[in-house]
C-alpha positions as CSV (number, residue, x, y, z in Angstrom):
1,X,-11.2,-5.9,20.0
2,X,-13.6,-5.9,16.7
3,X,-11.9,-8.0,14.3
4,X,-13.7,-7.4,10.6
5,X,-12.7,-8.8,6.9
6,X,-13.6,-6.8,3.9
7,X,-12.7,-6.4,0.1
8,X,-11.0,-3.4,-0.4
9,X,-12.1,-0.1,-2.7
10,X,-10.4,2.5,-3.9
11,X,-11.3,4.6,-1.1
12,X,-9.1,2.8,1.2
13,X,-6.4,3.1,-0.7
14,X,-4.5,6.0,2.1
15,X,-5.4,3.3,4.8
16,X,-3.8,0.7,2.4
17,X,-0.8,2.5,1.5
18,X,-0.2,3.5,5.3
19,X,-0.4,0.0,6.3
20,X,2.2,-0.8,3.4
21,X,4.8,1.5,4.2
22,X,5.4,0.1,7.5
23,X,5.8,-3.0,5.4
24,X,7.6,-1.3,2.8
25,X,10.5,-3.7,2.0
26,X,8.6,-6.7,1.6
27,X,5.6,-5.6,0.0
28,X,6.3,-3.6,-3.6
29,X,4.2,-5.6,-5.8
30,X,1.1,-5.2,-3.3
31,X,2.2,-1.2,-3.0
32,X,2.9,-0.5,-6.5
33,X,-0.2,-2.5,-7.8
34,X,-2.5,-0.7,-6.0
35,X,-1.1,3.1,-6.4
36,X,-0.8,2.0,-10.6
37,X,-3.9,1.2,-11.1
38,X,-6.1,1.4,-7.9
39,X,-8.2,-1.4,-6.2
40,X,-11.1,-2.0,-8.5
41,X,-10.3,-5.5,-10.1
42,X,-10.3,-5.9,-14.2
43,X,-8.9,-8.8,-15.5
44,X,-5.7,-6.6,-16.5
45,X,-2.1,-6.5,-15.7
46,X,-1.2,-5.0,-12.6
47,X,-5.1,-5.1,-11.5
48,X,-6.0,-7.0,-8.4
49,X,-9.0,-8.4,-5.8
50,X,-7.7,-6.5,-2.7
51,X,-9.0,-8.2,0.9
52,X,-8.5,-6.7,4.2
53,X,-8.3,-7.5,7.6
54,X,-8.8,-4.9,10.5
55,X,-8.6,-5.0,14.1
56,X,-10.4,-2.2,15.7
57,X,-10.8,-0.2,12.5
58,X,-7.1,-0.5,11.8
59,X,-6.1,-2.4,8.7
60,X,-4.1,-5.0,9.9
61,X,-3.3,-7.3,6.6
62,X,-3.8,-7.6,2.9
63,X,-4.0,-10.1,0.8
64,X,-4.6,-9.8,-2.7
65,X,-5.2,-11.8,-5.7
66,X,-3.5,-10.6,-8.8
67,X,-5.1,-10.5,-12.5
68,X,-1.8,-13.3,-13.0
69,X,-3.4,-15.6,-10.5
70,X,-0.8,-14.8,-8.0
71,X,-1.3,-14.2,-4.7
72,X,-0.1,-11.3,-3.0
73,X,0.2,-11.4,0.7
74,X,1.3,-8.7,3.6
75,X,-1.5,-10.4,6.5
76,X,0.9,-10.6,9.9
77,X,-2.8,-11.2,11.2
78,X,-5.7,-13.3,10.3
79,X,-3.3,-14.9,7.4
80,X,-5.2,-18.2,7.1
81,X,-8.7,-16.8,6.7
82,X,-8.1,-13.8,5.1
83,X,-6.1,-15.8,2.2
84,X,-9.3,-18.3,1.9
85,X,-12.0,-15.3,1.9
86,X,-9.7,-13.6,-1.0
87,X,-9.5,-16.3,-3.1
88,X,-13.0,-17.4,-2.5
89,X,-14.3,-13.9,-3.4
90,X,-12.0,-13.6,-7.0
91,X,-13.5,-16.9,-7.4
92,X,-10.4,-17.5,-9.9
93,X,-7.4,-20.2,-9.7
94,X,-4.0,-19.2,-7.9
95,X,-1.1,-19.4,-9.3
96,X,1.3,-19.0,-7.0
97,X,2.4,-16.5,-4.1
98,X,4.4,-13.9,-3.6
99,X,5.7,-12.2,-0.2
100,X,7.5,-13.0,3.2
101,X,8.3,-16.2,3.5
102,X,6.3,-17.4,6.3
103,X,3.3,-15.7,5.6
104,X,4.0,-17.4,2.2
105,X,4.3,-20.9,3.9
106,X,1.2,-20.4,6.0
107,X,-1.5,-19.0,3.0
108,X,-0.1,-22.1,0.6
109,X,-1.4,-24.8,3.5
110,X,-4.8,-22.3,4.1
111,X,-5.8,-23.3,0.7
112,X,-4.8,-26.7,0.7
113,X,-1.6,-25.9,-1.8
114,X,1.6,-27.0,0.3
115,X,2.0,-30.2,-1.6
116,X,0.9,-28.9,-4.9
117,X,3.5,-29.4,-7.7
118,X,5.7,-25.8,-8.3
119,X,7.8,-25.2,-11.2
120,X,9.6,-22.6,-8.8
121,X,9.5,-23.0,-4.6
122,X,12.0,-20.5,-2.8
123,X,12.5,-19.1,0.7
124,X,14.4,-16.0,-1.3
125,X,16.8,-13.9,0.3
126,X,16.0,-10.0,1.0
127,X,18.2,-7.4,0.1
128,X,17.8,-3.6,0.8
129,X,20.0,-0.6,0.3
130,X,19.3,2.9,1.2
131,X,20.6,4.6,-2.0
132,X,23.0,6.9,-0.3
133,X,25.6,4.0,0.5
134,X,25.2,3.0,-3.2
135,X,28.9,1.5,-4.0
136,X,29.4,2.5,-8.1
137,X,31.9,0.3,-9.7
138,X,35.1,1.7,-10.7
139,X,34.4,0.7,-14.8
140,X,31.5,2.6,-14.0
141,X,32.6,5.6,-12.9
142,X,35.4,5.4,-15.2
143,X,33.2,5.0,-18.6
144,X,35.0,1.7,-19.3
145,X,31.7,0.4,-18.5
146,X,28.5,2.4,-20.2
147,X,25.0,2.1,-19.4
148,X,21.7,3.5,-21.4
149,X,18.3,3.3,-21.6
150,X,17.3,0.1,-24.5
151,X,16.8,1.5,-27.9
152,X,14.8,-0.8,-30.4
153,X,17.4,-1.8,-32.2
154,X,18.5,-3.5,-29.0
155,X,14.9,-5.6,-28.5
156,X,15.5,-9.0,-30.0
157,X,18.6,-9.6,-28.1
158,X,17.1,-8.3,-25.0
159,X,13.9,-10.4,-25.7
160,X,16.1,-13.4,-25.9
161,X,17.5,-12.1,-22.6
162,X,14.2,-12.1,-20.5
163,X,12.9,-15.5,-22.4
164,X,16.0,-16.7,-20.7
165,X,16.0,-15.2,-17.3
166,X,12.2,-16.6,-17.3
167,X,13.5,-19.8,-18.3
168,X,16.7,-19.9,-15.8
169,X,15.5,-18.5,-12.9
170,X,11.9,-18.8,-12.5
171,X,11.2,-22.3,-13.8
172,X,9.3,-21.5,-17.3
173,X,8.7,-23.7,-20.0
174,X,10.5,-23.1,-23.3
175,X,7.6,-22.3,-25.7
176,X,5.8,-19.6,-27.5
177,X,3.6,-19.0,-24.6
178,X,7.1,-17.6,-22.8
179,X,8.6,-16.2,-25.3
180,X,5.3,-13.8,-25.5
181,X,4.5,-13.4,-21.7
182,X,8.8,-12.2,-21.8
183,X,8.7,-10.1,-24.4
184,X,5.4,-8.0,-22.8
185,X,7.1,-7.9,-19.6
186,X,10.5,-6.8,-21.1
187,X,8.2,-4.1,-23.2
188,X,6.5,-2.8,-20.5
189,X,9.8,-2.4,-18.1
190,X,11.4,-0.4,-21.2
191,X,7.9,1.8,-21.8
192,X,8.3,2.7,-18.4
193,X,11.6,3.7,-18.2
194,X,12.2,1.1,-15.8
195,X,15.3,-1.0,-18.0
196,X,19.1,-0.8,-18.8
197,X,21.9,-2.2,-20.7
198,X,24.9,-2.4,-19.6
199,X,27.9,-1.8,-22.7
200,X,31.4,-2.5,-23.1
201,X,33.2,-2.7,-26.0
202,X,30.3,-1.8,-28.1
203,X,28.1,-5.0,-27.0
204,X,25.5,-5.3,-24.8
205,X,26.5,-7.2,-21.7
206,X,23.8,-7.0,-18.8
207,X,20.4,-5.9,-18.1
208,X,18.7,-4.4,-15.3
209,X,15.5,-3.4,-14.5
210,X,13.2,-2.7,-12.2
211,X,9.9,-4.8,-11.5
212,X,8.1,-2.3,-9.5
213,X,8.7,1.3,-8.4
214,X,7.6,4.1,-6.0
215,X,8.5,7.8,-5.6
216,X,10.0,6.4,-2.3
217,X,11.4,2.8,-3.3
218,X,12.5,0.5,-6.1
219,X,12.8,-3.1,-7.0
220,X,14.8,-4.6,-8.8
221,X,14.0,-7.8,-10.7
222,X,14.6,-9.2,-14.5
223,X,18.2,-9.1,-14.2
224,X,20.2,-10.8,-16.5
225,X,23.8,-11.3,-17.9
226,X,24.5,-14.1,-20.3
227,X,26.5,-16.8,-19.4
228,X,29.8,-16.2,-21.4
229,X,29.8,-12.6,-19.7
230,X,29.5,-13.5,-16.5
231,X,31.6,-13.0,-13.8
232,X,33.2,-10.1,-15.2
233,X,31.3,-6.9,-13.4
234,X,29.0,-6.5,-15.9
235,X,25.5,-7.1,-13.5
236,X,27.7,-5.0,-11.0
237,X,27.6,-2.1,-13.6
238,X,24.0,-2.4,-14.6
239,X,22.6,-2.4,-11.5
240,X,24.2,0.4,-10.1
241,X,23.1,2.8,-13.1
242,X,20.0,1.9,-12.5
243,X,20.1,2.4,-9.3
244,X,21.5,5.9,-10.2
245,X,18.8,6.9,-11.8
246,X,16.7,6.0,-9.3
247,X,18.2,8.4,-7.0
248,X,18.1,11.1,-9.2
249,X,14.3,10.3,-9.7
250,X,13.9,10.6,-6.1
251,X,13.7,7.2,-4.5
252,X,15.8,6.9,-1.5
253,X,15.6,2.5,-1.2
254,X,16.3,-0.2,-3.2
255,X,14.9,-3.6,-2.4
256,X,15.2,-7.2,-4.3
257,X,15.4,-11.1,-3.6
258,X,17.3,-13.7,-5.0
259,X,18.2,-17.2,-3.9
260,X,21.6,-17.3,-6.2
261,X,24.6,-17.2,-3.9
262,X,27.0,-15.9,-7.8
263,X,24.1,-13.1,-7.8
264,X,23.9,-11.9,-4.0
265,X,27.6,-11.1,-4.0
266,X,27.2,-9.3,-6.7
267,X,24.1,-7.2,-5.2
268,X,26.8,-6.8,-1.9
269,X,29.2,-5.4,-3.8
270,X,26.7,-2.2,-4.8
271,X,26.2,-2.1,-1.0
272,X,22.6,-4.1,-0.8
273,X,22.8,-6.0,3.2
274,X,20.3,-9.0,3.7
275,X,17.2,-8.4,5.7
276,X,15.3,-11.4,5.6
277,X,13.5,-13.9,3.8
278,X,11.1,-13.5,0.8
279,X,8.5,-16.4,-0.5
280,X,8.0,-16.6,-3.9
281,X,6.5,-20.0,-5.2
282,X,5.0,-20.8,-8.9
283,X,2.4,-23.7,-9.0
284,X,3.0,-26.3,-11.8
């Protein structure tokens, strides 16, 4: 067996996203990353330092350091040095990792970072659905419950939304610094197409969105009800538009994490199972 470790280029990007599929479920930031805007690193969003690890000419992991300082990771072999040679190679700090959770666990000691303080630490729970057993709520169905695209004169509240949900869920500071890192995110998802409100009564009640997409697969992630409308069916609603759409785009899968027990029953209710564990941990 010849074991080799090299950065990636964008002519291995068929080998990459071969590799990925197989991984599919757990590995739509690394998949969708690379298909947007290829494997060259710039120090832009979505661009990343891509590392591989083969085993007889086969790629056999990835791990790869985002232009966000995260770091990506879908290595099932070689995990410990191919995380060190990545980040040794971008030569830039990491901010945190992102993908199943004990390949999470395992590139956080390679580089010395188990102990480091996190604003966010999480053994997340993954969810899939194929779309054909989407479940659509009855208020749904029934147009007590309407969902749209966001139009602009929806933006502030919706910024106020994600500057939230960043706050809430992943651990971020209140200050400006949020507040404009939310409101890019939030603009981006809407450019494209890849947001929805849920309506009722003529206010908005729920967002969903997507925070990477495929031709094949979706994932879901930004999703948000405030707290006096919670508990009502609202995130029920939103998410299964969205997911709608997405099938009539062509994906055929659905994927997302959450550790929030009030969440996850709501994600069961559209028909989403549990499949395993996701890491996702944000360094202090």
């Amino acid at each position: 067996m010849r074991n080799d470790i090299r950065t990636l280029e964008d002519s291995d990007l068929p080998e990459l996203e071969a590799f990925l599929i197989r991984h599919r479920d757990s590995s739509m930031f690394l998949r969708s990353n690379a298909r947007r805007v290829g494997l060259e690193y710039r120090n832009e969003p979505f661009h990343s330092l891509y590392v591989g690890a083969f085993e007889d000419n086969q790629l056999a992991g990835v791990v790869a350091h985002a232009w966000s300082g995260m770091l990506l990771v879908q290595c099932p072999a070689e995990n410990a040095l191919l995380t060190r040679t990545c980040v040794e190679r971008s030569g830039r700090t990491v901010s945190g990792f992102a993908g199943p959770a004990d390949q999470v666990r395992l590139a956080r000691t390679a580089l010395g970072l188990a102990d480091a303080p996190a604003r966010m630490e999480a053994s997340e729970w993954l969810y899939a659905l194929d779309l054909d057993h989407l479940v659509i709520p009855d208020p749904l169905q029934s147009g007590e419950i309407v969902c749209r695209a966001p139009r602009l004169e929806d933006r502030e509240t919706l910024n106020r939304w994600r500057f939230a949900y960043d706050v809430e869920t992943l651990g971020a500071e209140d200050s400006d610094e949020t507040r404009t890192r939310a409101a890019e995110t939030l603009d981006r998802q809407i450019a494209d197409g890849n947001a929805w409100v849920a309506i009722h009564n003529g206010k908005l009640v729920s967002l969903s969105a997507f925070n990477a997409t495929l031709p094949d697969i979706v994932q879901l992630g930004g999703i948000y009800t405030p707290p006096e409308f919670r508990g009502l069916g609202y995130a029920k609603a939103a998410v299964a538009a969205s997911l709608i759409a997405a099938r009539e785009r062509g994906a055929t899968r659905a994927v997302l994490f959450t550790s929030n027990p009030s969440a996850a029953r709501s994600y069961e209710a559209v028909g989403f199972q549990r499949i395993g564990d996701f890491g996702l941990v944000l360094l202090q």
